[in-house]
Structure formats: C-alpha cells, structure tokens
BATI-658650 format. One line per field, with one value per residue (C-alpha): residue number from 1; residue in three letters; chain; x, y, z. Coordinates in nm, 2 decimals. Layout:
BEGIN
nr	(NUM;...)
rest	(ALA;...)
kette	(A;...)
c1	(X;...)
c2	(Y;...)
c3	(Z;...)
//
This chain:
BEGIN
nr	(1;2;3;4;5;6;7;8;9;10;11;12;13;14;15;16;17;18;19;20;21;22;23;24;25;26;27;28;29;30;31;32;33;34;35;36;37;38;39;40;41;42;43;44;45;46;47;48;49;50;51;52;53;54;55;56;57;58;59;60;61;62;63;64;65;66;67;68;69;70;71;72;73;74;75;76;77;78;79;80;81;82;83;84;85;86;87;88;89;90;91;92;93;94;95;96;97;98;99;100;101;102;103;104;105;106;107;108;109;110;111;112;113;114;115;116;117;118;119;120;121;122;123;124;125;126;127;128;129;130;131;132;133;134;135;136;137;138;139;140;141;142;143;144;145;146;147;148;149;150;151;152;153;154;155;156;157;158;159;160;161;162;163;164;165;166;167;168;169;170;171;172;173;174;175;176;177;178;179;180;181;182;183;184)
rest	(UNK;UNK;UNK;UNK;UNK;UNK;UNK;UNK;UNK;UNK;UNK;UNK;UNK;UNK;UNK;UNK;UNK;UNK;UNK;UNK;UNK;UNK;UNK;UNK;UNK;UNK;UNK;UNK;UNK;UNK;UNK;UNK;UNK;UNK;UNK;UNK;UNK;UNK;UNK;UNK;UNK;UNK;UNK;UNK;UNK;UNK;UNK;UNK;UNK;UNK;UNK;UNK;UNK;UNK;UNK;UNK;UNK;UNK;UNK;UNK;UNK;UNK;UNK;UNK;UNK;UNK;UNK;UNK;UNK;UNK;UNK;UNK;UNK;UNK;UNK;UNK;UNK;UNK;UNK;UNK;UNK;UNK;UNK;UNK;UNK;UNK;UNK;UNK;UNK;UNK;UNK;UNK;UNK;UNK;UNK;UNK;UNK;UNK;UNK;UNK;UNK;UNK;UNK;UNK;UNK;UNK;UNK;UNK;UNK;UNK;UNK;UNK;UNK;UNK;UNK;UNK;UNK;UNK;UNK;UNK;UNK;UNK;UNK;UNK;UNK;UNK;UNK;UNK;UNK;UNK;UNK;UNK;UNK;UNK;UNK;UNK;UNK;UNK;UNK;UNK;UNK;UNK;UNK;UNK;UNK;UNK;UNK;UNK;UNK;UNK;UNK;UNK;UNK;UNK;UNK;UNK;UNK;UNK;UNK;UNK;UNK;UNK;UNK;UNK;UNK;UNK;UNK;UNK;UNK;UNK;UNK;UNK;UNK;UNK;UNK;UNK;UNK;UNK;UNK;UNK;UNK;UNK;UNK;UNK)
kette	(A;A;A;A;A;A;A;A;A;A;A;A;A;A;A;A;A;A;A;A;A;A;A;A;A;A;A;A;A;A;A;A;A;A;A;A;A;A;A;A;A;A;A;A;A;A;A;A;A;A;A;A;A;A;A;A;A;A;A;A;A;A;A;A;A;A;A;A;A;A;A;A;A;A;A;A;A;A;A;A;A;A;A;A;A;A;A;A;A;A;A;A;A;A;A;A;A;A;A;A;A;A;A;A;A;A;A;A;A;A;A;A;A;A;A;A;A;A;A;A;A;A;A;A;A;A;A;A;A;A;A;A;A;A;A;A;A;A;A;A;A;A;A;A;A;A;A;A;A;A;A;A;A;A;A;A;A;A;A;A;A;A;A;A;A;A;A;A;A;A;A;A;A;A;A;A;A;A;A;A;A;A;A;A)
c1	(-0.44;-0.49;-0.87;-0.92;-1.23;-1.46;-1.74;-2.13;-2.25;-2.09;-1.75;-1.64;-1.26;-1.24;-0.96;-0.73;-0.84;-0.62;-0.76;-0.46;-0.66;-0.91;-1.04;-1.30;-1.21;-1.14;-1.26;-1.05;-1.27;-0.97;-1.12;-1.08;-1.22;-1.14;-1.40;-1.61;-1.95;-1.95;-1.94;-1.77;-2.10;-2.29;-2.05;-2.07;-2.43;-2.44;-2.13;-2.33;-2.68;-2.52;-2.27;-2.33;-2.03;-1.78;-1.51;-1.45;-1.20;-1.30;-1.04;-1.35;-1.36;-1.72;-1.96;-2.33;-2.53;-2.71;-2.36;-2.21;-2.38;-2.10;-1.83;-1.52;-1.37;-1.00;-0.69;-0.69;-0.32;-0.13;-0.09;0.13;-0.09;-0.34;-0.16;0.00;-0.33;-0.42;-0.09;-0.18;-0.54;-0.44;-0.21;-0.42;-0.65;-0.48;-0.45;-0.72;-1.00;-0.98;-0.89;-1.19;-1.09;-1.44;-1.33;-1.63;-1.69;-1.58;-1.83;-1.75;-1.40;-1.11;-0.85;-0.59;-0.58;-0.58;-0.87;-0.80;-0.40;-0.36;-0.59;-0.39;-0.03;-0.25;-0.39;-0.07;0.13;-0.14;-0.17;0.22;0.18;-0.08;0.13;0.43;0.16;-0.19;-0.25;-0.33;-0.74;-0.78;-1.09;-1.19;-1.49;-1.62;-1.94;-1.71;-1.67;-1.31;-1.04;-0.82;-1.02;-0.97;-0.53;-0.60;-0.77;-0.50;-0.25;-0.43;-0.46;-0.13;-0.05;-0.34;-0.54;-0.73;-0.86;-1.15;-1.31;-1.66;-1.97;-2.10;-2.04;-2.25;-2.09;-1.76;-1.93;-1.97;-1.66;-1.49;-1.67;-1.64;-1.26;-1.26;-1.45;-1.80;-1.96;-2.27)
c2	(1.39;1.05;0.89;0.61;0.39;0.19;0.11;0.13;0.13;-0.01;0.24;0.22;0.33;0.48;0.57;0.74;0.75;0.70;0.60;0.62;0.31;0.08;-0.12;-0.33;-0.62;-0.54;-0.67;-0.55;-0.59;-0.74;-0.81;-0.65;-0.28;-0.18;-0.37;-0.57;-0.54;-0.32;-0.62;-0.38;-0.21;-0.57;-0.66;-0.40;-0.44;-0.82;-0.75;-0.43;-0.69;-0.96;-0.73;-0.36;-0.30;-0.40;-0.16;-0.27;-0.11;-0.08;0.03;0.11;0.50;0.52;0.45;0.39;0.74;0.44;0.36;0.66;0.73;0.46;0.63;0.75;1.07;1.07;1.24;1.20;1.30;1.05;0.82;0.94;0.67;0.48;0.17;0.27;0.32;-0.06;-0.23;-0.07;-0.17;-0.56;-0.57;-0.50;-0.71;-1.01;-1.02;-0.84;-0.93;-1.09;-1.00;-1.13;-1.17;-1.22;-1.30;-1.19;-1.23;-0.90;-0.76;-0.51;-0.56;-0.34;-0.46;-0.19;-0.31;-0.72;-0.77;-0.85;-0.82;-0.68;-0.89;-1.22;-1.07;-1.00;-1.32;-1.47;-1.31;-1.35;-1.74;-1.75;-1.57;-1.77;-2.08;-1.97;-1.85;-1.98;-1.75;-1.51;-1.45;-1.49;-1.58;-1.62;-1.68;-1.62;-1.61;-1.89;-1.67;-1.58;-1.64;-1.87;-1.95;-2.39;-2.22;-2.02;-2.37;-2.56;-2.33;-2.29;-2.68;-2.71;-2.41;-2.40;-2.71;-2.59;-2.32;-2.35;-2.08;-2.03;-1.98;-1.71;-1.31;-1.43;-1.77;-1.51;-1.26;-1.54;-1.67;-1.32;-1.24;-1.59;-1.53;-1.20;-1.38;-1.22;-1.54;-1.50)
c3	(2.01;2.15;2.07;2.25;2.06;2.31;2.09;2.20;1.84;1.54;1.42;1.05;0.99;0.62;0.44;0.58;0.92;1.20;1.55;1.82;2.05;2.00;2.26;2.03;1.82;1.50;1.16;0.83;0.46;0.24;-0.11;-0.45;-0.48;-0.86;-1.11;-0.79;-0.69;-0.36;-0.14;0.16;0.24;0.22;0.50;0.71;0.70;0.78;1.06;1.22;1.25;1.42;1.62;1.67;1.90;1.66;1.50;1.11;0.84;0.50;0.23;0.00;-0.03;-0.14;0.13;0.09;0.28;0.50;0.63;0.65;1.02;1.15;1.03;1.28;1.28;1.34;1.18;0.89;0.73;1.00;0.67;0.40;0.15;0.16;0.15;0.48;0.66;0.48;0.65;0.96;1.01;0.83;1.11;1.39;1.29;1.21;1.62;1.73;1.54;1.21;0.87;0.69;0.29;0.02;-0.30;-0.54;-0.92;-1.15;-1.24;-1.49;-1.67;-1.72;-1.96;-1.78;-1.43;-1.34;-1.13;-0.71;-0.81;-0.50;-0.29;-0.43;-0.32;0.01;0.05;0.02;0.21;0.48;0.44;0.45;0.80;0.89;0.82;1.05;1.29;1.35;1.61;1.29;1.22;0.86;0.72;0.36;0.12;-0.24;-0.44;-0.65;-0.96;-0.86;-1.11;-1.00;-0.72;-0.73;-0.75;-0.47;-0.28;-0.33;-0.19;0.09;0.10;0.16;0.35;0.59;0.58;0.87;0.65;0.43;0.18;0.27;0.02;0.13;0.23;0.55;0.59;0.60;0.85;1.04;1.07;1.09;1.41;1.54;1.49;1.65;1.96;1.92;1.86;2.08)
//
C-alpha cells in the first residue's frame, strides 16, 4: 500500500503510524513524555496556527479530541516498537524538516523512571550529528526548569556554538518551522 502525503491541512503522525511518502516538511516533537506536562498538543497547536500545511510526528500516544481531527491514517503494524517508528520519523526529519526538541519542567515526579532519560541520550546523540553535520535541523528550547539544563548548555556550547536553547515552546515553533523552510 503506498500513501503518498501531500498536505492541504495540517497531518499528525501518531504512534505507530507508518506513511510510505511524504511530500511536506516534516517536524518531529522530541521531548520527555513520562512525568511532563503535555507540551506535544501545545505544539501542534502553535505549529498548525502559523503553518496549516505542515506534517508533524508526535510520540505522545494521548492526543487531546481538538487534535485528533489532524490525525493520519496509515498502517499501523509496519513498526515492530515504538521506538522503531521514533528512529524513523527523527530521521526524516532531521533532513526534511526539523527535529524540534522542548525541554519542560516535571511536573509530577516518579521516583521509578529518571525524568527525559531518553530525550538526554536523544539530544545527544543528535548534537553529536549535528556537529559532524550542520546540514541537520535541530532545534531546542525549555520553560528553564530542566534538570541539568545550564550541563546540557554547555555541551551544546562546545559542540554546536551556532545553537542556542530558546525560551519559549513558541520561540521553538518558530525556529522549527523556520528550519523546516516555512518561514513566511
């Protein structure tokens, strides 16, 4: 079944979804799920307002019902995990689009589960790529209530000066769509 995407109205690609071809850039929500406030369904919002023929990936399985009119249909056992339908739509992304990364506050804590662990290893390994190839879109931003956050700023001092974190989930959405070249 091949589905080729050319957007007229703003697509959201959920969990496991798999969409053969898509001609629209593409902006991936990288940011800690798990213990965050749902700052996936503020982005999509602000993304959808300033560009409604966009394509964005979201790894966040609940979606608001005011949302849930943008979501694509596709096949949806193509990826064995979830993980592999993450890697996938990262990748994509990080060339056609951007890979915009918000790094909130927790807001409710978990004492079994480190809070972002997997955006951190994320965030890394895409500011390593980044560093061996600036062609990658990366953005990133945080409501500066982050652990580690003035770590994760010097790292990213070093290994992509060009890069700053922005302030704000809109600041973000900005520079996600600026990366993806919808800048208007």
């Amino acid at each position: 079944m091949m589905m080729i995407i050319q957007v007229n109205m703003g697509k959201l690609i959920i969990p496991k979804t798999y969409v053969e071809r898509i001609e629209s850039p593409l902006i991936f929500l990288a940011g800690p799920i798990r213990s965050a406030p749902n700052w996936q369904d503020e982005a999509i919002k602000i993304l959808f307002s300033q560009e409604p023929n966009l394509i964005i990936a979201s790894p966040r399985r609940g979606i608001r019902e005011d949302i849930s009119e943008y979501i694509l249909q596709g096949d949806e056992n193509y990826f064995p995990r979830q993980r592999t339908w993450e890697r996938h739509y990262l990748d994509i992304a990080s060339k056609k689009g951007a890979i915009l990364f918000w790094l909130p506050g927790e807001a409710e804590h978990n004492c079994e589960k480190v809070y972002g662990a997997m955006t951190r290893m994320e965030l890394g390994q895409w500011i390593t790529r980044y560093s061996l190839d600036n062609k990658i879109k990366i953005c990133i931003g945080s409501d500066r209530n982050f652990q580690e956050l003035d770590t994760i700023k010097y790292d990213l001092s070093i290994d992509a000066p060009d890069k700053k974190i922005f302030n704000s989930l809109e600041e973000t959405c900005d520079e996600a769509l600026n990366l993806a070249g919808l800048t208007r």
